[in-house]
N, C-alpha and C positions, 0 to 999 in steps of 0.2 A: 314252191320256191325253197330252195336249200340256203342254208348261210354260206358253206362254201361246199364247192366238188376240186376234191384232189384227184386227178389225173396221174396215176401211176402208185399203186399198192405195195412197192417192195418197202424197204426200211424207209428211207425219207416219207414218202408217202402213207406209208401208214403209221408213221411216229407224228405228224402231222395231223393228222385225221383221229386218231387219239387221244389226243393232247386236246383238241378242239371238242371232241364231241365232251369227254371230260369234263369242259367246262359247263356245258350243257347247251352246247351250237348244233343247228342239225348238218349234218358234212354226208354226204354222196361222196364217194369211194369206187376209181372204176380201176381196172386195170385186163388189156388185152391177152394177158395169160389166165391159166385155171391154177389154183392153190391148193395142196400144197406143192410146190415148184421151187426147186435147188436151181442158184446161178454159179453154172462152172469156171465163167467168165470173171471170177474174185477169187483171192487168195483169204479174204473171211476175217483178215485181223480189223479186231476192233480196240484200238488204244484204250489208254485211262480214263482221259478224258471223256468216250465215249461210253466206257463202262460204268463212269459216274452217272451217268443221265440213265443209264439202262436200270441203275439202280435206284435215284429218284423214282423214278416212273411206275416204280416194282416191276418190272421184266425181265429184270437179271438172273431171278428165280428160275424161269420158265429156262433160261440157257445151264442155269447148271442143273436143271433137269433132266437136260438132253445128254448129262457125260461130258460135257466140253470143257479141258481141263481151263484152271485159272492157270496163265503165264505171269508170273513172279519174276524170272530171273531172264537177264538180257546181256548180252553180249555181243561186241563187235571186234573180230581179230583183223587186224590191218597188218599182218605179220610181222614186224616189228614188236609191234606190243599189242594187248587184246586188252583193251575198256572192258568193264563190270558197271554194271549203274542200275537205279531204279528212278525213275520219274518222281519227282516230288510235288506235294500238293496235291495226293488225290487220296479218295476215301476209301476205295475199296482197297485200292494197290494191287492191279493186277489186270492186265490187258486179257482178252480171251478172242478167239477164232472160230464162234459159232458159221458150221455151214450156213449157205442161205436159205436153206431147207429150214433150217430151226429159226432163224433171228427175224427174217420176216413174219414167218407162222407168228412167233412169239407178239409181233408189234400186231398185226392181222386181229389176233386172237382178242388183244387188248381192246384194239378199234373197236370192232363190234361190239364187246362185252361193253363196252364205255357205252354204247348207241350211234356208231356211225354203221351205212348202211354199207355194205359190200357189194359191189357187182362186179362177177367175173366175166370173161369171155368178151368184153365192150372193148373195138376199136376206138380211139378219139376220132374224131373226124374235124374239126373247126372251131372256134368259139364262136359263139352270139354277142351281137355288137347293137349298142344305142350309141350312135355318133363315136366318138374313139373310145367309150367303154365297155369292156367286158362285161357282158351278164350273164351268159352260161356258154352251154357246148350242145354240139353234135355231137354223136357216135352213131356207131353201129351195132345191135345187138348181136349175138350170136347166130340168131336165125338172118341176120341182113338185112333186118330191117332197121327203121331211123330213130333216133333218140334224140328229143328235145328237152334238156335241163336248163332249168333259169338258176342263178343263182349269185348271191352276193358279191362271192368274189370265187376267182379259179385259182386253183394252185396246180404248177405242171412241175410233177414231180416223176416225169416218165426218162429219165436216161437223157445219158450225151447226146442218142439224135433225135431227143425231145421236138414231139410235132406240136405241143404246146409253143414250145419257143418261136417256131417257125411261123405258125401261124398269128401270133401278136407282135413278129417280127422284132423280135430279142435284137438288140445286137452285142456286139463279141468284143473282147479286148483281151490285152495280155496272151493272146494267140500263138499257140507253138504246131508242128507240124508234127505228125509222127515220128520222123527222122531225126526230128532236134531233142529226143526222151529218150525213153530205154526201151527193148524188145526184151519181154521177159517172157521162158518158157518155165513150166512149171507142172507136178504132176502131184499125185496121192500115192503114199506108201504106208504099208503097214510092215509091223513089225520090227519099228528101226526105234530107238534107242536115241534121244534128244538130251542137251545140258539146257533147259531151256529155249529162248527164243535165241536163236543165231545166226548172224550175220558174220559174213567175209567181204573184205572189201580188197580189190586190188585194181592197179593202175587199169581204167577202161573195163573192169570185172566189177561183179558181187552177187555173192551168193547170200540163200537163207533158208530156213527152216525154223516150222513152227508146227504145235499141235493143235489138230479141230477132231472134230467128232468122229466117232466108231472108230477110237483108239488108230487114228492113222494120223499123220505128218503130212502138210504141203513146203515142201520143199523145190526151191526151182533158181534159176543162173539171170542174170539179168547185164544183157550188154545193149550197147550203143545202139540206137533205132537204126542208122544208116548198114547192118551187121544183115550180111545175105539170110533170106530164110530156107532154112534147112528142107532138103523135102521129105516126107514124110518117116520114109523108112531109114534117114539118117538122123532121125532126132536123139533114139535114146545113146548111139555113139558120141554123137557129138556132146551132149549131155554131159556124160560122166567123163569126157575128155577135158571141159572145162572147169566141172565143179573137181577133178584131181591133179588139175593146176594150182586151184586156188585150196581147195583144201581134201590131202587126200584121205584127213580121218573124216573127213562126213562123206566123202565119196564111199568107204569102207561101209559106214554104216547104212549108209540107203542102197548098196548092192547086197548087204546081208538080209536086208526087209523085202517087201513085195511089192511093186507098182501097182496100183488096185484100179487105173485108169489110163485111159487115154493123156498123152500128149498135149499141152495147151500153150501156144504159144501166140504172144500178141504185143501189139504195141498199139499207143493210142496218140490222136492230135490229141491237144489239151486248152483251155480256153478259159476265161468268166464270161457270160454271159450278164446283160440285164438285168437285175435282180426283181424291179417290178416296176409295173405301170399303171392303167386305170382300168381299177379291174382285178390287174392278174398279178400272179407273182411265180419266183420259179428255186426250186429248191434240190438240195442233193445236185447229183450228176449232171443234172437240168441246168443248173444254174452255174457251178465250179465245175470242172472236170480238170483230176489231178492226177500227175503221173504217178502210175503205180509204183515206183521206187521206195517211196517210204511207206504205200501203204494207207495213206491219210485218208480215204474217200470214205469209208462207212463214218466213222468219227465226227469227218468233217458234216455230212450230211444230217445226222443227229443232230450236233449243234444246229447248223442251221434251221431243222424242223423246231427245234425248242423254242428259238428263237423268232422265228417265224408262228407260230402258236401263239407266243405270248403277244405281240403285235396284233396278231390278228383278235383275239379273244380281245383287247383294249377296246377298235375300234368298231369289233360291232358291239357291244358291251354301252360303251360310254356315249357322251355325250356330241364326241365334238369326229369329223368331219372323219371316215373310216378310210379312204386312201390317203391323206394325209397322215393317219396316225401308221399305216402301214410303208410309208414310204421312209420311216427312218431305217427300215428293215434292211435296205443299199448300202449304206454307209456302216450299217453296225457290223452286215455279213461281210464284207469288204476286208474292215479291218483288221480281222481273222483271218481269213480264207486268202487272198490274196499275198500274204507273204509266206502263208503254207507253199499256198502255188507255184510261186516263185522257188520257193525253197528245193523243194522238190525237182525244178523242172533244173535246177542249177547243179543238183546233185544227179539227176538225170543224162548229164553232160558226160560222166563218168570222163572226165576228166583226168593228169595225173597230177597229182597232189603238189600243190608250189610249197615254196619253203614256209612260208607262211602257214598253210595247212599243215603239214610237219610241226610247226611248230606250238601250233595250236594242243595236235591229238598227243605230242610228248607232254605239254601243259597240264593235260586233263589225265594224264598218267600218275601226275602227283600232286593232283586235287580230288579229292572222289565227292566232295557237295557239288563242282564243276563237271564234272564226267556225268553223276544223277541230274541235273541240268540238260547237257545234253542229251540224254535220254529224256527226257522232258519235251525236250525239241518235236520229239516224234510221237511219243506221248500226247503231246498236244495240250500237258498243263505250263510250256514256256515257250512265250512266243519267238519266233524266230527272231525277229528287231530286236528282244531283249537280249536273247544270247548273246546276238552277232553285233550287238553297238561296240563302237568304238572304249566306255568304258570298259564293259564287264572284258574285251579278251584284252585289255591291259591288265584286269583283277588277273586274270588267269597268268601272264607271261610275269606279272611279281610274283606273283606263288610261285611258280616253278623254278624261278631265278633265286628266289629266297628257299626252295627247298635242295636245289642242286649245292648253293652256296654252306649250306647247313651239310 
C-alpha cells in the first residue's frame, strides 16, 4: 500500500512526488517514457514565480548547474513604444528556460533522493475502484505484463491527454478549441546574440526569443490558430518572412546564428479540467492546459504540485477526514489558474489592439512600477484580476494624464 502514486514523472509529477515523499509519505512514481528524456514540444520558460518554488525546494541549483542562464531583463516592443520591466515580488528575480532534459531530471533526481520510488517504462492502464473511490492503478510493465497498486490516493499528472483524467471521468470547463489560441512555430539556434527575454507584438503577430541550455536561443512567431500550416519545406521561408515583418533586427540576428533543430510547430485546445474527486486529483497539464502565448504552463504546474503536496501531506497526516482535506485543492487552484487561463487564451486572440489597449500600453510607457506590474502579469507574482480591475487601470490612465500634463 503506497500513500499516493503519481501517474506522470515530468515536472508537475515529480515536484509532487518530492514534495510528498519529503514529508516522509511513501509515493510510487510511474511514467511511460525512460529518463533522462528532453520535451521538444516546450519552449522551457519557467517564470518568477515558478523560479521561486524551484528555489524553495533547492532545485534551482541543479538548473544553474546545467549553464542555463538566469533571465533578468524583459522586453516587449509593440512598435510604437518598447516596455522594459521586471516582475515584482519575487526572491530570486529572474525567470530561467531550463531544457526538459534538465528541469525534470533535476525534480526526478530530488524525488528519489527524498524516497519516492521511480518506475520507468509503466503504461497507466485504469484506476482501482471501491464503490466511487479511487484506490490505486493498473499499468503495464515494460515487459507487458499487469501491475496492481493500491494506494491512498492517485495523482494524474500525465499531460493534456491525461488517461488519468479520462478514466475517473474529469470533466472540462472553460474549453477552447485549437483554432480559438495561437499556432506557434518555433526552433533552437545558436550563436545569435539576445537583449534579454524579447518579445514583439504586432496587430495578429508576435514574436519571441529567449535563452536555454548549451548556449542556444528558442526563438519562434506565434499567430492565429485558424493560420494554414505551412508544409514542411516552406516553414523556414515563411519564418523569417514573418519574424522581418515584425522585427527585422531579430530577424538579422537569428539568420547570423545556426538553427541547431528541426522545425516545431503546434497549436493546442486548452481547457480546466476537474481538479479532484474521491480518491484522485489531477495536476500540471492534466488539470489546466494553457495556451502557449505567455508561456504560463511549467510555473503554473509547480504551483499547483506545491500546492497540491501540501493538501495532501495535511490529510493523510492529520486527523480529520483526507478527501475532505484535499478537496479544498479545486477552489484554491482555480483561483489562480483560471484567470491565467483566461488571460492567456484572450491574448491568444491576437487580436488588434482597441483604443483602449493603446491606451493602456501608452499609460505604462510612463509608469514603470505599472509596466514591472505588467510584467508580473506573466511572471505570475500579479494576478491577472488585479492588474486588469477596474481601479488599478484608472491608477494607470491618472498617471499618464498627470505625467503628459506635467
Amino acid at each position: 500500500m503506497h500513500d499516493v502514486i503519481v501517474v506522470g514523472a515530468r515536472c508537475a509529477g515529480a515536484a509532487t512526488a518530492m514534495l510528498l515523499a519529503r514529508q516522509g509519505h511513501k509515493v510510487l512514481l510511474i511514467d511511460q517514457d525512460r529518463f533522462p528524456s528532453d520535451m521538444r514540444l516546450s519552449t522551457h520558460l519557467v517564470w518568477h514565480a515558478g523560479v521561486d518554488l524551484l528555489q524553495k525546494w533547492g532545485v534551482l541549483e541543479a538548473v544553474r548547474a546545467s549553464l542555463c542562464p538566469a533571465l533578468t531583463e524583459f522586453s516587449l516592443d509593440l512598435g510604437e513604444l518598447v516596455l522594459k520591466g521586471t516582475p515584482p515580488g519575487t526572491q530570486v528575480g529572474a525567470a530561467f528556460a531550463p531544457k526538459r532534459i534538465v528541469l525534470d531530471q533535476a525534480l526526478q533526481d530530488a524525488a528519489v533522493a527524498a524516497g519516492a520510488e521511480l518506475r520507468e517504462g509503466v503504461l497507466f492502464d485504469d484506476v482501482l475502484r471501491d464503490g466511487d473511490r479511487v484506490i490505486g492503478i493498473t499499468a503495464k510493465n515494460p515487459d507487458g505484463s499487469l501491475m496492481t497498486e493500491h494506494a491512498r490516493w492517485v495523482v494524474g499528472a500525465d499531460g493534456r491527454h491525461s488517461r488519468v483524467a479520462r478514466s475517473v471521468n474529469s470533466s472540462s470547463y472553460h474549453e477552447f478549441p485549437k483554432e480559438a489560441g495561437s499556432l506557434n512555430t518555433f526552433a533552437y539556434f545558436s550563436g545569435v546574440s539576445l537583449k534579454g527575454v524579447e518579445f514583439i507584438s504586432r496587430p495578429q503577430r508576435m514574436a519571441y526569443a529567449w535563452a536555454t541550455n548549451d548556449d542556444q536561443v528558442v526563438a519562434g512567431i506565434i499567430l492565429p490558430g485558424t493560420s494554414p500550416r505551412m508544409p514542411r519545406q516552406d516553414v523556414e521561408a515563411h519564418f523569417f518572412a514573418e519574424m522581418e515583418a515584425m522585427s527585422p533586427d531579430l530577424a538579422a540576428r537569428l539568420r547570423a546564428g545556426k538553427r541547431e533543430e528541426d522545425w516545431i510547430s503546434t497549436g493546442v485546445s486548452t481547457f480546466c479540467r476537474q481538479a479532484v474527486g474521491p480518491g484522485w486529483s489531477l495536476v500540471g497539464d492534466a488539470g489546466v492546459t494553457i495556451d502557449p502565448i505567455t508561456a504560463a504552463g511549467i510555473t503554473n504546474a509547480l504551483r499547483d504540485a506545491d500546492l497540491l503536496a501540501e493538501l495532501l501531506h495535511q490529510g493523510l497526516s492529520g486527523p480529520g477526514d483526507l478527501g475532505d482535506t484535499v478537496a479544498a485543492y479545486a477552489a484554491r487552484r482555480d483561483a489562480v489558474a483560471v484567470p491565467l487561463h483566461l488571460f492567456s487564451q484572450n491574448m491568444a486572440s491576437l487580436a488588434p489592439p482597441t483604443d483602449d489597449v493603446i491606451q493602456l500600453f501608452t499609460g505604462l510607457a510612463h509608469n514603470q512600477p505599472q509596466a514591472d506590474r505588467y510584467f508580473g502579469v506573466f511572471g505570475q507574482t500579479v494576478s491577472p484580476a488585479d492588474f486588469f480591475s477596474p481601479e488599478n487601470l484608472q491608477e494607470i490612465a491618472t498617471s499618464e494624464q498627470a505625467a503628459v500634463s506635467a
